[in-house]
N, C-alpha and C positions, 0 to 999 in steps of 0.2 A: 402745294403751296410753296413759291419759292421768297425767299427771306433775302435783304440785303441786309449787312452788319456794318457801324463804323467799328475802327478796333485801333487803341492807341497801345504800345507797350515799348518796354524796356528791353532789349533787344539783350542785353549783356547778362541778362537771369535764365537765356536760353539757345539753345545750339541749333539755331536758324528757324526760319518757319516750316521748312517741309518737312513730312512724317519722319521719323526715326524708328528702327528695331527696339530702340529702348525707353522710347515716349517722352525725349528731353525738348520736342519740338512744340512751339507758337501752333502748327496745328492741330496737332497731339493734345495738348491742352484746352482749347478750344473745341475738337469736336467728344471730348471726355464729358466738358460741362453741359455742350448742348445737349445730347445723347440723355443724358439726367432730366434735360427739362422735356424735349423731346418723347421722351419714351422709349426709344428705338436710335440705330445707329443714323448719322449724319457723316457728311462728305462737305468738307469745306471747297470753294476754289477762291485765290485772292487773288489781288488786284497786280501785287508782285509779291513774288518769293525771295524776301530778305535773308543775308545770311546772317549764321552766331553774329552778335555783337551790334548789327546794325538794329536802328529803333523806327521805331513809326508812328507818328501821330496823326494818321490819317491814310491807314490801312481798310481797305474794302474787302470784303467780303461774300460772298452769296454760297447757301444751301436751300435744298429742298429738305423742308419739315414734313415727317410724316404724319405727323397731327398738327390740330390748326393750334395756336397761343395765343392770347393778345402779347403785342409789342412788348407791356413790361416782364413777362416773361424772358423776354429775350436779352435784355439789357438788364434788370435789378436780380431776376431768378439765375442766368447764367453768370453773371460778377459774383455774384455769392458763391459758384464752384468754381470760379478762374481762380490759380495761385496769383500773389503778389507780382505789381508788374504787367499785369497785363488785366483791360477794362475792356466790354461794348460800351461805346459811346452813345448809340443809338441804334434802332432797327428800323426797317419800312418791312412793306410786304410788296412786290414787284410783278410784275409778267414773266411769264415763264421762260420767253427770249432774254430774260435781260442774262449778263455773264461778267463778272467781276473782273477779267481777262481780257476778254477780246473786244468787249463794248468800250473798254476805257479808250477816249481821246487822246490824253494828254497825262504825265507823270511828272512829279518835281520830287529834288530829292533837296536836299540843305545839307550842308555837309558844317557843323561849328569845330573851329579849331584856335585853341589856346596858343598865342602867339608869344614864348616869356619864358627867361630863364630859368623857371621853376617849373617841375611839373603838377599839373591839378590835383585836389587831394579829395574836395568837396566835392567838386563836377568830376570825380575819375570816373572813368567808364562811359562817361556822357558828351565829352567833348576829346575832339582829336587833341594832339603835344607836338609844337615844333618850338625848338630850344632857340634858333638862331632870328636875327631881326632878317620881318619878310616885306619886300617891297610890292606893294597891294596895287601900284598902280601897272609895274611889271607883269602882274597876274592877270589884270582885268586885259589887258594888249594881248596877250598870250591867247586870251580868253576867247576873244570874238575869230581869233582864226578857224578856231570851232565851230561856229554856229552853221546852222544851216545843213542840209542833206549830205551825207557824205559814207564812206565806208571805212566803220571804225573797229578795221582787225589791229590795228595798234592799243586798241584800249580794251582789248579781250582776252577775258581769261580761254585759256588750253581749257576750261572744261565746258563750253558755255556752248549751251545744245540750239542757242536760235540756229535758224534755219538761213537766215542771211545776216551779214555783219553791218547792213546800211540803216541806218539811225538816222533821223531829222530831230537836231538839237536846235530847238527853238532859240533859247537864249540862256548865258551863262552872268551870272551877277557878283560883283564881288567886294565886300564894303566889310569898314573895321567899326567895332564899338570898343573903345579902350584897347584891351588884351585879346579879344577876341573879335577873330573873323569870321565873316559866315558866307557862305559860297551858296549858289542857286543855279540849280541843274532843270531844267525844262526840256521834256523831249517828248514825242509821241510812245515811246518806249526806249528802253534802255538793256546791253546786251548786260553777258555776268562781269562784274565786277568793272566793269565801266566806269562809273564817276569815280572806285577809289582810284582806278590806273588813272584816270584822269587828275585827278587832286597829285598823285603823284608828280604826273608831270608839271602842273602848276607851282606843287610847294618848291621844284627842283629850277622851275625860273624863277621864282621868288627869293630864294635864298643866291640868286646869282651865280650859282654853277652854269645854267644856259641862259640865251639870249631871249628874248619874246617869240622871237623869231621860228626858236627851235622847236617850237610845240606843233606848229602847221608843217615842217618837216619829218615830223614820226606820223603825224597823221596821214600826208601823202604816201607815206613807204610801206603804208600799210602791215609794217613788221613790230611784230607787240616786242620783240628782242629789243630794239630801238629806246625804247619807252624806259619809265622810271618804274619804280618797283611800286607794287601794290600798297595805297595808304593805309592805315589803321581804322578799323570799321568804327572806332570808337565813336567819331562824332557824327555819323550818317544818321539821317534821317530818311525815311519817306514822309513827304508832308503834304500830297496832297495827289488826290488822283480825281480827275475830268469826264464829265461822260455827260452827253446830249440835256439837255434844259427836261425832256417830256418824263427819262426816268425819276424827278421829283426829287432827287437826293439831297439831303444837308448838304451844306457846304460844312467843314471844319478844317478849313485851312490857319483858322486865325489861331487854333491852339498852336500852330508851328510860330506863328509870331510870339505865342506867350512864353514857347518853349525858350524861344531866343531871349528873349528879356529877361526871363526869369535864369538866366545861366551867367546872364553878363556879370552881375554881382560877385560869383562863385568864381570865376574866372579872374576878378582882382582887376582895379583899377589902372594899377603902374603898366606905362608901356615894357617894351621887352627892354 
């Protein structure tokens, strides 16, 4: 019986999602609870493997249960062993073809960043910190030089195990509420640490050290040296992962909408 999970959490309560030697990982804790409802060990796979610090509000999921549950089992019996910070939002039960990995279409990431002389105190750990005034309309020009099919060894980490660096970045968004910006990353997949190197190089034409111009230049040189240094996982999100109309899945994308709104506040009115 194979299970699909929605799963939202607080990415800053734990030291990325994939397993650990010392059990401080989003899988680790996950297949602890299920394993309890289950009876028997379980093996997660997800939709992406986020690192320490990044969050998710609409993380997927899929295991094979070795006994059958109903649904609340899966979502009120496994929350009841999840630590703080991390929820099933919901479960279905699926085909045995289906794979939280490879069946996904499409991935969006949001990335919120506090734009303001002060750094967050309420939203710490939940939103990115840039101290200097950011020119948002520089960032979105910068932005679309991106989109589209391309090979993005400039925006890759040294450790990142895909198999080819070519990414289709659907479309990049970029808009302010008061103090706070929120950025939107659409791609069929995304390589390791991609959007932060990216937000790098956006916050670094933003702040007017480079031109608009400059971001489609490290991108062609295909040299990550080039590039701006890796942003702060703080305000990443995964908010939303895509897969064919027939596997049935919720949609809860719109939690990543409430995520937004409900941070604007905490983030403070006054511009930078």
């Amino acid at each position: 019986m194979r299970v699909a999970l929605g799963i939202e959490y607080d990415g800053s309560r734990f030291c990325g999602w994939q397993t650990q030697p010392s059990g401080c990982a989003l899988q680790d804790a996950l297949e602890r609870a299920l394993a309890e409802i289950a009876g028997g060990s379980v093996v997660t796979v997800c939709a992406g493997r986020t690192d320490a610090g990044v969050h998710a509000s609409a993380q997927i999921v899929h295991f094979d249960a070795p006994a059958p549950r109903p649904e609340s089992a899966w979502v009120r019996g496994v929350n009841a062993l999840l630590p703080a910070g991390m929820a099933v939002l919901w479960s279905r039960e699926v085909a045995a073809d289906f794979h939280a990995r490879y069946g996904a279409r499409e991935r969006r990431y949001r990335y919120l960043l506090l734009n303001h002389a002060v750094r967050p105190a309420l939203a710490s750990g939940r939103v990115g910190w840039f101290h200097q005034p950011l020119d948002v309309e520089a960032m979105r020009s910068a932005a679309q030089a991106l989109v589209g099919r391309h090979d993005f060894s400039a925006f890759r980490s040294a450790e990142c195990q895909a198999t080819t660096p070519v990414r289709e970045l659907r479309s990049v968004t970029v808009q302010r509420r008061d103090a706070l910006i929120m950025f939107e990353f659409r791609a069929n997949a995304f390589l390791h640490h991609m959007v932060r190197n990216l937000m790098g190089g956006l916050v670094t034409v933003g702040k007017g050290r480079q031109p608009s111009a400059w971001l489609a230049d490290v991108l062609a040189s295909r040299d990550r040296a080039r590039g701006a240094p890796t942003f702060d996982a703080a305000g990443l999100y995964l908010a939303g992962v895509t897969y064919e109309d027939h596997w049935g899945l919720p949609a809860i994308h719109d939690r990543a909408d409430a995520q937004w709104a409900s941070l604007t506040p905490l983030a403070g009115s006054a511009a930078p």
